[in-house]
C-alpha positions in Angstrom: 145.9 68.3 24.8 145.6 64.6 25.4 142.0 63.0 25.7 141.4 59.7 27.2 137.7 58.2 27.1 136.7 55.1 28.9 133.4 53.4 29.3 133.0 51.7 32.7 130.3 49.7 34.6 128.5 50.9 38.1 128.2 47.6 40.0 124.6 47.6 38.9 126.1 46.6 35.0 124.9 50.0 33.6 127.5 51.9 31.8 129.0 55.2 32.8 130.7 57.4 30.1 133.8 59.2 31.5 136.3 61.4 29.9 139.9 62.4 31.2 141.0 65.6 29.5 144.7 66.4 30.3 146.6 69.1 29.3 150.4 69.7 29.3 151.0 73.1 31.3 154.2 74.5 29.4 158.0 73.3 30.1 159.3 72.8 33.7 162.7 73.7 35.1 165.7 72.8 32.6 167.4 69.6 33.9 170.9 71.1 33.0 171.5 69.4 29.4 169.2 71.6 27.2 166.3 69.1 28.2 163.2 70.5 29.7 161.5 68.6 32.3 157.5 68.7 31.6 155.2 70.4 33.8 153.1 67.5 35.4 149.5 67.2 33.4 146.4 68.8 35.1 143.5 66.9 34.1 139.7 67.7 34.3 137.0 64.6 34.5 133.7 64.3 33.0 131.3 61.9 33.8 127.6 61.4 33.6 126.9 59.8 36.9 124.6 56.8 37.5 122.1 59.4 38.7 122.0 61.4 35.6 123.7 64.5 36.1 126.7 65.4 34.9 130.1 65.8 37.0 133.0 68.2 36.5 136.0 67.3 38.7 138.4 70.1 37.9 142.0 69.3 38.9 143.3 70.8 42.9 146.0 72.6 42.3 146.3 74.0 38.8 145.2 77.1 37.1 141.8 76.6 34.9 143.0 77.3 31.2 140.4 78.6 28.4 140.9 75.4 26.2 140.4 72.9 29.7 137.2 74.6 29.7 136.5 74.4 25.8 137.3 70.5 26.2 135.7 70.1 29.0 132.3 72.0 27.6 132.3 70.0 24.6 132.5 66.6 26.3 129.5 67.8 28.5 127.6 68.9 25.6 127.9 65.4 24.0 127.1 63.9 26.9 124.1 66.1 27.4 123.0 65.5 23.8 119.5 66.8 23.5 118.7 67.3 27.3 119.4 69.7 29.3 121.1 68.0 32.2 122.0 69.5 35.8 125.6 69.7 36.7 127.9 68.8 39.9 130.5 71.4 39.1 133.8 70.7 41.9 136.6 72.7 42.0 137.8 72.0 45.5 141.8 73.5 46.1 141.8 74.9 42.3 144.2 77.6 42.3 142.1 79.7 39.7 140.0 80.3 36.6 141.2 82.2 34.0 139.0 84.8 32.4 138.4 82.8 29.0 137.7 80.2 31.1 135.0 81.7 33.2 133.5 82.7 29.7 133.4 79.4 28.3 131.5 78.0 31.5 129.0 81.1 31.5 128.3 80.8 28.3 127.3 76.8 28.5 123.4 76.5 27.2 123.4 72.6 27.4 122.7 72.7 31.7 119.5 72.6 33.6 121.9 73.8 37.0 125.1 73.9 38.6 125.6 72.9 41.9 129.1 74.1 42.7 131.6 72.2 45.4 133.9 73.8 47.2 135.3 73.3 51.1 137.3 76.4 51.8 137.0 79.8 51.9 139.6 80.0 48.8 137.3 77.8 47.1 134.1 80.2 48.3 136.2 83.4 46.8 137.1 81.3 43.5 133.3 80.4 42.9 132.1 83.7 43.5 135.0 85.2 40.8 133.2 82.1 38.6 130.0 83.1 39.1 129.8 86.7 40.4 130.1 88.4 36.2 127.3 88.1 34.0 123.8 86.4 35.1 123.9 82.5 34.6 122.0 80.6 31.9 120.6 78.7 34.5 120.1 78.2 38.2 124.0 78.2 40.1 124.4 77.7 44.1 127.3 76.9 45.7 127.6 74.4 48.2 130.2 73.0 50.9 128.5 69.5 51.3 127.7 67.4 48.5 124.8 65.6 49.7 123.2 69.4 50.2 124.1 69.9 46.2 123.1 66.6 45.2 119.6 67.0 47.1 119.2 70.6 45.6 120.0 69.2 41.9 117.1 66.6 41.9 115.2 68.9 41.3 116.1 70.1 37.7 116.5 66.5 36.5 114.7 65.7 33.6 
């Protein structure tokens, strides 16, 4: 698994911590000389907005592995230090979680709330197989308009 951090600046000069996780999804077809062709990388984005929640962009398109979840709990455990910190959870067009997945993000202590994204009705049926097993360690809607999540997660920041 690669990891790429960068620090950036809002326009307002503050800095924003951000983290790129990418992981190489096996081998891809052979090209026809013994060479396989990589998969492309899916990558999941961490960031701790200007706000102060934290926001989980997890890649359209790709199945959500155990160890994307590992890296991308540990990334949002440093970020959220000592504070419990609400999170913007989206998984918009993700194709699915995997089971050790789903226990990685159930078992995450370090959140004050997740406001989950999705747009479709796939995305609905993935966030209920997300959160629909064991109860949550903390407050978990999901949401089709971000301005609704936003406004509801206001209200667990610290």
């Amino acid at each position: 698994m690669a990891r790429q951090e960068t620090v950036q600046h809002n326009s307002s000069g503050a800095l924003r911590d951000s983290v790129s996780l990418s992981v190489l999804e096996g081998a891809g077809a052979d090209l026809g000389n013994g060479i396989q062709n990589p998969s492309p990388r899916a990558e999941a984005l961490v960031n701790l907005s200007d706000e102060g929640h934290l926001e989980l962009v997890l890649p359209a398109g790709e199945v959500i592995t155990g160890s994307m979840a590992v890296a991308a709990a540990e990334k949002i455990d440093e970020l959220a230090a000592e504070h419990s910190l609400p999170l913007l959870l989206t998984l918009t067009g993700v194709e699915s979680i995997s089971r050790s997945a789903r226990d990685v993000f159930s078992a995450a202590r370090s959140l004050a709330a997740v406001a989950v994204i999705g747009v479709s009705p796939v995305d609905r049926v993935i966030a209920n197989f997300l959160l629909g097993g064991e109860v949550q360690p903390c407050p978990t809607r999901y949401f089709s308009q971000e301005g609704d999540a936003l406004n509801w997660l206001r209200r667990y920041d610290t």
